[in-house]
C-alpha positions as CSV (number, residue, x, y, z in Angstrom):
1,X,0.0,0.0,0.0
2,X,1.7,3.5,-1.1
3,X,1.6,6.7,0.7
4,X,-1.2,8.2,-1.7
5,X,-3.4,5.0,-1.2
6,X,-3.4,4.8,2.5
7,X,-6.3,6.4,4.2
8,X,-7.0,10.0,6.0
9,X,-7.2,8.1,9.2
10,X,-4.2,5.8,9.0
11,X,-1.9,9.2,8.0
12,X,-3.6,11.0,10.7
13,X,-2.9,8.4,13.3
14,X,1.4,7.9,11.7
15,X,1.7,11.1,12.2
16,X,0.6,11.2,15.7
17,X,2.5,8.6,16.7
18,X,5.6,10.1,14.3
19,X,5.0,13.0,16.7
20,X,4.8,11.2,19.8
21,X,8.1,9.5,19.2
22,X,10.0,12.5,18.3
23,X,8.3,14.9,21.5
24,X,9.1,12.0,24.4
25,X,11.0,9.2,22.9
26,X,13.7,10.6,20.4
27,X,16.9,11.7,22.4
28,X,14.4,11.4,25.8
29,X,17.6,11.8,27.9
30,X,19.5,14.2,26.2
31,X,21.2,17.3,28.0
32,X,19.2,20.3,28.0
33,X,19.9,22.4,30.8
34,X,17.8,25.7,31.2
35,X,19.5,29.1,29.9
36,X,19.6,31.9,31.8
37,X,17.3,34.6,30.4
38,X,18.3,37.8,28.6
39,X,20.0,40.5,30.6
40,X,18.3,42.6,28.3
41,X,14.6,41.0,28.9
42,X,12.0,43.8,29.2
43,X,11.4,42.9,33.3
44,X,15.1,42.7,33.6
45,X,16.0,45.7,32.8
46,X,13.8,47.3,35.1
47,X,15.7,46.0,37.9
48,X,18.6,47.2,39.7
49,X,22.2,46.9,37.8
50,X,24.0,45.3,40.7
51,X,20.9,42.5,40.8
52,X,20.4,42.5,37.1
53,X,23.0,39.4,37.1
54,X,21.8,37.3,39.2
55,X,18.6,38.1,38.3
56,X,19.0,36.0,34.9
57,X,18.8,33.0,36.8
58,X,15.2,33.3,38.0
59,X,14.1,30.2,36.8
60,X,16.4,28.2,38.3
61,X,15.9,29.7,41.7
62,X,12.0,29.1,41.1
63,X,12.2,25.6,40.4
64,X,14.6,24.3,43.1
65,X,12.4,26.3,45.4
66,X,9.6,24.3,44.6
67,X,11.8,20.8,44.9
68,X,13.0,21.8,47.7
69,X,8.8,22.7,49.3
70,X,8.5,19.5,47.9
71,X,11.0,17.7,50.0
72,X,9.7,19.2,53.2
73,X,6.0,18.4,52.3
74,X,7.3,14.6,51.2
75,X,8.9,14.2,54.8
76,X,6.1,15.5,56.6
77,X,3.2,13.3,55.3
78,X,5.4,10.3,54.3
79,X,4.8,7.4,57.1
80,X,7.1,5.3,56.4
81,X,10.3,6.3,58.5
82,X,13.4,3.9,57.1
83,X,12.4,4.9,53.8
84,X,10.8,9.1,54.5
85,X,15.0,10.4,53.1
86,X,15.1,8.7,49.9
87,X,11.5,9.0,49.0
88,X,11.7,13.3,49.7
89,X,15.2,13.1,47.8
90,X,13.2,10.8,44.9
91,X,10.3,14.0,44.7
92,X,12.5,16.4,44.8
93,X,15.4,15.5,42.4
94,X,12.7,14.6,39.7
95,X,11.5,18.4,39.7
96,X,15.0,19.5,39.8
97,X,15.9,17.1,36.9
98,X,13.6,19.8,35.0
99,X,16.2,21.9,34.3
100,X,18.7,19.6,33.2
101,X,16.9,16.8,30.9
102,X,13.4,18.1,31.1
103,X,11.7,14.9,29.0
104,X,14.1,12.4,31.4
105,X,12.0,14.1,33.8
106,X,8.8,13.5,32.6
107,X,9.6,10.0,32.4
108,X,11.4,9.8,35.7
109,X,8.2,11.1,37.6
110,X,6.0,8.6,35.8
111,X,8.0,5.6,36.9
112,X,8.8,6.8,40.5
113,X,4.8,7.0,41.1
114,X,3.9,3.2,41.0
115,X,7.4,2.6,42.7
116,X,7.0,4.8,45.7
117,X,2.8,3.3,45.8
118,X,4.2,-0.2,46.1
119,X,6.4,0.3,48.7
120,X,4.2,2.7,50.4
121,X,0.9,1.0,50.6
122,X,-0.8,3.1,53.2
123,X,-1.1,6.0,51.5
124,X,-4.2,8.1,51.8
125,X,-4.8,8.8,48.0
126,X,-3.7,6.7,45.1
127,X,-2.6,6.3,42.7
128,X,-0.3,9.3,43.5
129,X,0.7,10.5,46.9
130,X,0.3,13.6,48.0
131,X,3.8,14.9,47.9
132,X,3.7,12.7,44.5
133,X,0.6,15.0,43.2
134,X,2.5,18.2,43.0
135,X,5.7,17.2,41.8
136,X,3.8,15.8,39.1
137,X,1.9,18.5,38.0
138,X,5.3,20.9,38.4
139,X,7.4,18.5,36.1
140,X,4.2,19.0,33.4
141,X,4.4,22.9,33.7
142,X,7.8,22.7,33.8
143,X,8.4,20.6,30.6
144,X,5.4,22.1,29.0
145,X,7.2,25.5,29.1
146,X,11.0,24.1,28.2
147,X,8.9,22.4,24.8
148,X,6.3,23.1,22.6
149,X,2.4,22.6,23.1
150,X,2.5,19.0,21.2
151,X,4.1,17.6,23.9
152,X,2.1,18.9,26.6
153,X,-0.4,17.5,24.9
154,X,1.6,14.2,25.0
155,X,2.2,14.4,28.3
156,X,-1.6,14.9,29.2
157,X,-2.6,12.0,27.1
158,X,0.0,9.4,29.0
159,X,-0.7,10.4,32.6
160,X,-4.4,9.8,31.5
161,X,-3.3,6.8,30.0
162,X,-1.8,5.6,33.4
163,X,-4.5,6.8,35.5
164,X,-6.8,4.9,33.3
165,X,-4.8,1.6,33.6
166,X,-4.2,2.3,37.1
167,X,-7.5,1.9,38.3
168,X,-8.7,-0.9,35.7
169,X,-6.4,-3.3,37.0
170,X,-5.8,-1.9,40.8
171,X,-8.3,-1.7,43.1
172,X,-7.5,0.0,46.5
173,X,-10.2,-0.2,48.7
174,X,-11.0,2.6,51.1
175,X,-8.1,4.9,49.5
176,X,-9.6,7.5,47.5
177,X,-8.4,8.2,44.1
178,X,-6.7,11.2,43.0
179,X,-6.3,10.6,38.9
180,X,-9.7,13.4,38.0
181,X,-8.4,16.0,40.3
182,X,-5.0,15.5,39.0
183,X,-5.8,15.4,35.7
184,X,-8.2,18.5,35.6
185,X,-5.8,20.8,37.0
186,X,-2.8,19.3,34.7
187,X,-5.2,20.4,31.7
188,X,-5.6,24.1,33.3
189,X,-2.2,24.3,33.8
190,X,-0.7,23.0,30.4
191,X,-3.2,25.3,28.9
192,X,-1.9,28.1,30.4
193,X,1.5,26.9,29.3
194,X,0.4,26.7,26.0
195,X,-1.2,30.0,25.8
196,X,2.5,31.4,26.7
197,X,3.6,29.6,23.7
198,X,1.4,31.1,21.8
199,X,2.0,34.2,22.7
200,X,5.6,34.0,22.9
201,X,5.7,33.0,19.1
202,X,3.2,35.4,18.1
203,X,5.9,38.0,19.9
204,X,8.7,37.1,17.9
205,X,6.6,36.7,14.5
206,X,5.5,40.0,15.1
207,X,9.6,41.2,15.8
208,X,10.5,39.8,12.6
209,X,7.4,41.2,10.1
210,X,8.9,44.5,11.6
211,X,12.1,44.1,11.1
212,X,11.3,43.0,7.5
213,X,8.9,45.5,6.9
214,X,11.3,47.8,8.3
215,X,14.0,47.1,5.8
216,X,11.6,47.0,3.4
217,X,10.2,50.5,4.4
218,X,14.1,51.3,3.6
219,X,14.8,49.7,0.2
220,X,11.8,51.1,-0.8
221,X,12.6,54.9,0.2
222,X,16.4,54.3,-1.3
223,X,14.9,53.7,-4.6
224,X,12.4,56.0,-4.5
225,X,15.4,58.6,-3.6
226,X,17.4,57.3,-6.2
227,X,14.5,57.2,-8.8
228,X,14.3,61.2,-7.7
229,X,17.9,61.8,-8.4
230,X,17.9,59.7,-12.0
231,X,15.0,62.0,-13.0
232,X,16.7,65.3,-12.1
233,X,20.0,64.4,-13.8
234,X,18.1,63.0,-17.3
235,X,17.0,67.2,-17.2
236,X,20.5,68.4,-16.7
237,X,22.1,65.8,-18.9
238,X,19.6,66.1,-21.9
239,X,20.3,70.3,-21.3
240,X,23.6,69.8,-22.3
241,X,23.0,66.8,-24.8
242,X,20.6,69.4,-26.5
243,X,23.3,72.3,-26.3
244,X,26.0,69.4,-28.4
245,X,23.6,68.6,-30.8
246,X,22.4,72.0,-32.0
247,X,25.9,73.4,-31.8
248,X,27.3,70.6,-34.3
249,X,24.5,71.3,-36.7
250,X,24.9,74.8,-36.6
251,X,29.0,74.6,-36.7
252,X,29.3,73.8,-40.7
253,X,27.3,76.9,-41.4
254,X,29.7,79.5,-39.3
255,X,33.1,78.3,-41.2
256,X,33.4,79.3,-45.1
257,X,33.5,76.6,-47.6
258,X,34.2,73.6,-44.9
259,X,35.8,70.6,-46.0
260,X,33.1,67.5,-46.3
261,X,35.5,65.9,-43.7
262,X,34.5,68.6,-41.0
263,X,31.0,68.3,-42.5
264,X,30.5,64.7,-41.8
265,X,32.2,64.9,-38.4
266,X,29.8,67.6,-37.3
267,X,27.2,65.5,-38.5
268,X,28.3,62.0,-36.7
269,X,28.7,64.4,-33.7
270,X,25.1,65.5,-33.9
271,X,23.6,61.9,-34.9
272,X,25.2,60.5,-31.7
273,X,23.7,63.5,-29.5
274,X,20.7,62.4,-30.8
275,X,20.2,59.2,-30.4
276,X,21.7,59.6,-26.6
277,X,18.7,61.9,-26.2
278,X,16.8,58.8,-27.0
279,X,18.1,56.9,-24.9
280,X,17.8,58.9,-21.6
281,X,14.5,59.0,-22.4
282,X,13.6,55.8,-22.7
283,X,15.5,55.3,-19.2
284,X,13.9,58.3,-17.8
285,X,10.5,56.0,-18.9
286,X,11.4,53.5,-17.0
287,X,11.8,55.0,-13.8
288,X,9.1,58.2,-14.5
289,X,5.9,57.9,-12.1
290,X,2.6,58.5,-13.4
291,X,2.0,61.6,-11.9
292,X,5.7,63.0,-12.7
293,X,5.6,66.1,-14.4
294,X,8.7,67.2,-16.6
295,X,9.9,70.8,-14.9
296,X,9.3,74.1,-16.7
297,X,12.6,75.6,-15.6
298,X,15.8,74.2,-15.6
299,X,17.0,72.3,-12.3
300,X,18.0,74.6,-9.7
301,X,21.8,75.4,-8.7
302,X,23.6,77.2,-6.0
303,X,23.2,80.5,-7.7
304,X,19.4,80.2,-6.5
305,X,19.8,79.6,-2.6
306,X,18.9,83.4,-2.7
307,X,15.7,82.6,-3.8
308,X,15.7,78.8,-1.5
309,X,16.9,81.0,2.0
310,X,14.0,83.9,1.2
311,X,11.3,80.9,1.2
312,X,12.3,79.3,4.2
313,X,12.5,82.9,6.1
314,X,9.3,83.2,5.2
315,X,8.3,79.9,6.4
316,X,9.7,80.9,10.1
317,X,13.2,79.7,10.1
318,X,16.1,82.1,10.7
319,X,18.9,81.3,8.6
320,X,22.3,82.6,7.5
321,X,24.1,82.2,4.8
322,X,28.0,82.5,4.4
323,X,30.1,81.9,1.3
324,X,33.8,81.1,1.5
325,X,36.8,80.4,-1.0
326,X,36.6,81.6,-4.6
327,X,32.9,81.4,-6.1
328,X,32.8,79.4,-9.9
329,X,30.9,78.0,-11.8
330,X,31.0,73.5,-11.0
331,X,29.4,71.1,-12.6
332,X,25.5,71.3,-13.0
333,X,25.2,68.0,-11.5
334,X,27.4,68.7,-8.6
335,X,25.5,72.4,-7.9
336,X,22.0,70.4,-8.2
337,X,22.7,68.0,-5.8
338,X,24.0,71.0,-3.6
339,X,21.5,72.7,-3.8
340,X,19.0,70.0,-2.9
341,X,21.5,68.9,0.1
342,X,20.6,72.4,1.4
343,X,17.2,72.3,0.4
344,X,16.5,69.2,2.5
345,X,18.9,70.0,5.2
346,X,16.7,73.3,5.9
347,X,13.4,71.4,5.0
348,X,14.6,69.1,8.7
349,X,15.1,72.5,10.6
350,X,11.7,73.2,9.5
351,X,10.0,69.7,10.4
352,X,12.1,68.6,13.2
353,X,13.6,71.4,14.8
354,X,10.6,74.5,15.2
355,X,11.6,77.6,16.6
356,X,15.5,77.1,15.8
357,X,18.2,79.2,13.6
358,X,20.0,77.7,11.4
359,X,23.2,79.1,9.5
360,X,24.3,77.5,6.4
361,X,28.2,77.9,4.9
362,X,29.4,76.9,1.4
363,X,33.0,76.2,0.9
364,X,34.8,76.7,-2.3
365,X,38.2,74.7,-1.7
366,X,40.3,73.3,-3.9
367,X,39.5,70.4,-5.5
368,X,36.0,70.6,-3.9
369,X,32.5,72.1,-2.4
370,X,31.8,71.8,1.3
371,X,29.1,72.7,2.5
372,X,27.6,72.9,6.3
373,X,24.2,73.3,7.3
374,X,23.7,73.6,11.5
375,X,20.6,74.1,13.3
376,X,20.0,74.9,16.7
377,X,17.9,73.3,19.4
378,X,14.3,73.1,18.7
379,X,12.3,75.8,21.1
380,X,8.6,75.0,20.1
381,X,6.6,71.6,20.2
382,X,7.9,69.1,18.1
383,X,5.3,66.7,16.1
384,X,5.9,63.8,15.0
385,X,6.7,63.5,11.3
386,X,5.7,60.6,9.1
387,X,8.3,59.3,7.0
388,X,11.5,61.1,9.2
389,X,14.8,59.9,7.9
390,X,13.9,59.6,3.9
391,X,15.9,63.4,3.5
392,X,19.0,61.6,5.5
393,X,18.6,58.6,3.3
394,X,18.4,60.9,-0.3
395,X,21.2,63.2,1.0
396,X,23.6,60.2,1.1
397,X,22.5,58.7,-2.0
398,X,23.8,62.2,-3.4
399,X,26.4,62.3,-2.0
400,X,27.6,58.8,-2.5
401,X,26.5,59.6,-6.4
402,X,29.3,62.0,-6.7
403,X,32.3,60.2,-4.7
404,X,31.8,62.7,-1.8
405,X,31.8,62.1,2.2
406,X,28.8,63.2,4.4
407,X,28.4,63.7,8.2
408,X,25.0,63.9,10.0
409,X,25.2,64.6,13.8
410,X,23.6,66.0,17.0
411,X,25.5,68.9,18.2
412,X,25.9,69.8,21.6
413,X,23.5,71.8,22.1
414,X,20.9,70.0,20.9
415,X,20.5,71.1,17.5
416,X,21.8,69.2,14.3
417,X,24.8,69.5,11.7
418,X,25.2,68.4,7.6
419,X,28.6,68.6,7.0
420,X,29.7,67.6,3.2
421,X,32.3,67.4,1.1
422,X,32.0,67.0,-3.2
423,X,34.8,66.2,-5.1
424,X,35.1,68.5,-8.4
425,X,37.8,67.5,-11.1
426,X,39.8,70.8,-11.4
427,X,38.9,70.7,-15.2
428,X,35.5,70.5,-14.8
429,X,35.8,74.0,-12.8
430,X,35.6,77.5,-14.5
431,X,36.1,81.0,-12.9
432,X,33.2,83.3,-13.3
């Protein structure tokens, strides 16, 4: 008979017993012993340092304090006096074995309760004693928490099992027995041990969809930053693209009598122009959004903070500007993404920071731009922002874009500092 002819029933029960074998039988007496928990646990923490470690070791201190009640309890109501030691010792080392081979204890605690009823035969409730009862029931919880909920379901089904058997085949006349009490609360406890399962898991499944959607959340603003940048640059790029293509068309017609040598290399120059144009815009299709509008002006560059500083005035933020070095014209690429490092920085001041000044310096050096933008403390309420930490995120993409370094800190004061540095080939600079 194959897997795919067998019935629902006989797969149902395999897998059962496949899972009773592996939960109590399958390495049943391997070495487990109990970590400590986390110094960095949310109840831990609350506690004081010089506690905190030994504080991790809780659990342990719980259970031998309940072997040891254990003990004391066994050697009170045990009759029998040449035997009392080794049968509180027997109680209390199978709870203690709980934090060393937890399913070895489960097992041990089943096997010590006919033992200890046959050589105790006056006991008062069968077929577990009453020092018997509770260790028991505190190897399940126990074991139920050290495993998983199958196997406190296990564990259940088997002490019922033995109960069951118990008093089928043994009949103890005027001893009352003890099997429905025990097994009742054994079922309210290993639920509650399974509802901290579940809710344990559903902790961590919840800490991991947030840590994905968190990097998510990132990858997602990166592009989007980076889809921002591509579509500024196709403007500046086709700009100059535009400017090659109309000068080599309109070069043959300023020289006298040209050579067709000249002719045709004015032409290949304008051809390849051309279909570059074509190309950026294909790309720029690629990454355009549905709504994205092409702008009317061309892109912005540091010769419009003016303009940039007089809006945010207006918009309540004090700010100074100071320019440094010798001012010339850089590349449009490397002034656009200037300008928008400023632009952002200021936008923060704004959104995080109300109330504040801000002072912003650009740095002609050689070889270079710099530029600083510092704010001071914020001196109003401060909301909170949706989507704070996207201008960080498209200021480094910038900046990375161009080969530069950038620096985002808290100052001292409180406020907050953009400190940035873009290379500029001395080539590609030219004096005004």
């Amino acid at each position: 008979m194959t897997e795919k002819t067998r019935s629902p029933e006989y797969r149902l029960a395999s897998g059962a017993l496949s899972g009773l074998r592996q939960d109590l039988f399958h390495d049943a007496f391997a070495y487990r012993p109990l970590p400590p928990l986390r110094p960095d646990g949310s109840l831990i923490r609350r506690l004081p340092e010089r506690i905190r470690g030994h504080a991790v070791r809780a659990p342990h201190a719980a259970v031998l304090t309940v072997a040891a009640f254990i003990m004391m309890g066994a050697a009170a109501s045990i009759r029998n006096g040449a035997l009392m030691p080794l049968f509180a010792l027997a109680y209390g080392a199978v709870v203690a074995m709980t934090l060393l081979r937890p399913v070895a204890a489960f097992w041990a605690s089943m096997a010590a309760t006919p033992l200890i009823m046959a050589l105790m035969p006056y006991a008062d409730m069968w077929p577990w004693t009453p020092p018997g009862f509770v260790a028991h029931l505190a190897v399940l919880t126990v074991v139920a928490l050290r495993t998983r909920p199958r196997t406190a379901v296990w564990m259940w089904v088997l002490t019922a099992a033995y109960a069951m058997l118990f008093e089928l085949f043994f009949d103890w006349a005027g001893y009352g027995s003890n099997s429905v009490p025990l097994l009742f609360c054994a079922a309210l406890l290993l639920l509650a041990t399974t509802v901290v399962h579940v809710r344990r898991e559903a902790r961590v499944e919840v800490a991991v969809q947030q840590s994905v959607t968190a990097v998510e959340r990132d990858r997602r603003t990166l592009l989007e930053e980076r889809t921002t940048i591509a579509r500024e640059l196709h403007d500046v790029v086709a700009h100059h693209m535009s400017v090659v293509a109309i000068q080599a068309e309109a070069a043959p017609y300023r020289v006298e009598n040209p050579p067709p040598e000249l002719e045709k290399a004015f032409a290949t120059i304008r051809e390849n122009a051309v279909a570059a144009l074509t190309e950026l815009r294909r790309i720029l299709g690629v990454v355009r959004a549905e709504d994205y509008e092409a702008p009317d002006a061309p892109q912005p560059v540091l010769g419009d903070l003016g303009r940039l500083l007089d809006n945010v005035r207006e918009a309540g933020l004090e700010v100074e500007k100071t320019v440094t070095g010798s001012v010339r014209t850089l590349p449009q690429g490397v002034e656009l993404s200037a300008y928008r490092i400023i632009q952002e920085a200021l936008s923060n001041a704004l959104r995080h920071a109300p109330g504040s000044s801000a002072k912003v310096e650009v740095s002609y050096v050689l070889g270079g731009l710099g530029l600083r933008v510092v704010n001071t403390a914020a001196k109003g309420l401060v909301k909170p922002s949706p989507g704070a930490g996207h201008g960080i995120t498209g200021m480094r993409e910038r900046v990375s874009m161009l080969g530069g370094e950038m620096t985002a800190l808290d100052t001292e004061d409180g406020g907050y500092e953009v400190a940035v540095f873009l290379p500029v080939a001395l080539n590609a600079e030219e004096p005004v």
